[in-house]
C-alpha positions, -999 to +999 in steps of 0.1 A: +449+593+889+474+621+879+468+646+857+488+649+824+515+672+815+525+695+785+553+670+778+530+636+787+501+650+765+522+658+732+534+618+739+501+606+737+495+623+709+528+615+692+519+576+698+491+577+685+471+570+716+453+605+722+436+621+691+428+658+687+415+662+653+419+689+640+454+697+663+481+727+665+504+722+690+498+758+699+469+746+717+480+726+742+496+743+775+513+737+806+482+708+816+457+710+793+445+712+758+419+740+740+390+733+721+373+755+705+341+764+691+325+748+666+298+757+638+267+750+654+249+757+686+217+741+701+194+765+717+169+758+741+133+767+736+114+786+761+083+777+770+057+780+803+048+741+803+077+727+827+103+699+814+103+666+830+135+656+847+136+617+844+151+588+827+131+595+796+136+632+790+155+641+758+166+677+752+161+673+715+122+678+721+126+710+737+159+727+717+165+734+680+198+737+659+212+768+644+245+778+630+268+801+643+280+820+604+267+848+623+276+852+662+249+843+684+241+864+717+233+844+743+212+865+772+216+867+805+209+834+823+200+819+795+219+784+785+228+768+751+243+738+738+278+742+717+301+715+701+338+715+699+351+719+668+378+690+673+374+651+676+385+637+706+399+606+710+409+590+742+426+551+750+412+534+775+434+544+801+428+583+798+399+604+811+392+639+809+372+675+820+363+700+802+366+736+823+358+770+811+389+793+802+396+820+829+391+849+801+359+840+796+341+827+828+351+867+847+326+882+815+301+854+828+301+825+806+304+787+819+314+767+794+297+732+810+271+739+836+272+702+852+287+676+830+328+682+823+342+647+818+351+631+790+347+593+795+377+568+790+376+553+751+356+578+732+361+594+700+338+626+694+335+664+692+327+674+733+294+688+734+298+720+758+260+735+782+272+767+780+253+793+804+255+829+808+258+838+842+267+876+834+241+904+838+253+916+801+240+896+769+272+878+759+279+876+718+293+837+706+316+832+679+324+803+661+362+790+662+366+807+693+394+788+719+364+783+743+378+757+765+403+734+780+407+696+783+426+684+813+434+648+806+441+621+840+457+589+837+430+564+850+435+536+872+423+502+848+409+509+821+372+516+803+356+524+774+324+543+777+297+530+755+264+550+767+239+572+748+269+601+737+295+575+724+293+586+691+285+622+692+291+645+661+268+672+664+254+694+692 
């Protein structure tokens, strides 16, 4: 696997084969791409009675929607659940991750606490488990360049069809 440059990703994207919708060219650097922030977060809700960690939990029953009009602060070691404001659409011969931009992680805020990569053959917003590592309550805007995609050529290819495939809100 090798990982996409500047010049590689902006021919993906001229062919037709990688879709960043919507896209500046702006936002794409030396080997990656930012996303950024989109208008809803998912928060999660606390609560004494501990979660189950198995093959049937869904955060849905323990987290609620709410929209980011107004910046949300997001306290100290506390974790929510954002969406990127651009589709993302990837042949079956690309991957990607998703890391935190450098501007933001030295104020304490990781973008995706476990799960950065962005399977082969999907086409959806990125849902980002943002956590705030700080000892400062951190304030979250919408639209905000929050993070970067680092594409990788794959070796074969593969089109991910599990339980996110079709993700469109956080």
């Amino acid at each position: 696997m090798a990982v996409l440059t500047r010049d590689a990703i902006l021919r993906e994207i001229e062919a037709g084969r990688l879709v960043i919708d919507p896209f500046s060219e702006d936002q794409v650097g030396a080997v990656s791409i930012d996303l950024t922030l989109g208008d809803e977060i998912r928060t999660i809700e606390c609560g004494a009675e501990p979660i189950d960690i198995n093959e049937e939990s869904d955060y849905r029953r323990h987290t609620h929607v709410r929209s980011l009009r107004e910046p949300v602060v997001l306290e100290a070691g506390a974790t929510i659940h954002g969406i990127t404001r651009e589709r993302v659409g990837l042949p079956p011969d690309l991957c990607g991750f998703l890391e935190g931009r450098s501007r933001y992680a030295r104020l304490g805020l990781m973008v995706h606490v476990t799960s950065a990569l962005v399977q082969p053959g999907v086409y959806n917003r990125q849902v980002l488990e943002m956590g705030n590592v700080s000892g400062h309550p951190l304030r979250i805007h919408a639209g905000v360049r929050i993070c970067q995609l680092v594409l990788m050529r794959t070796e074969g290819e593969a089109v991910y069809r599990g339980r996110f495939a079709d993700q469109d809100r956080v």
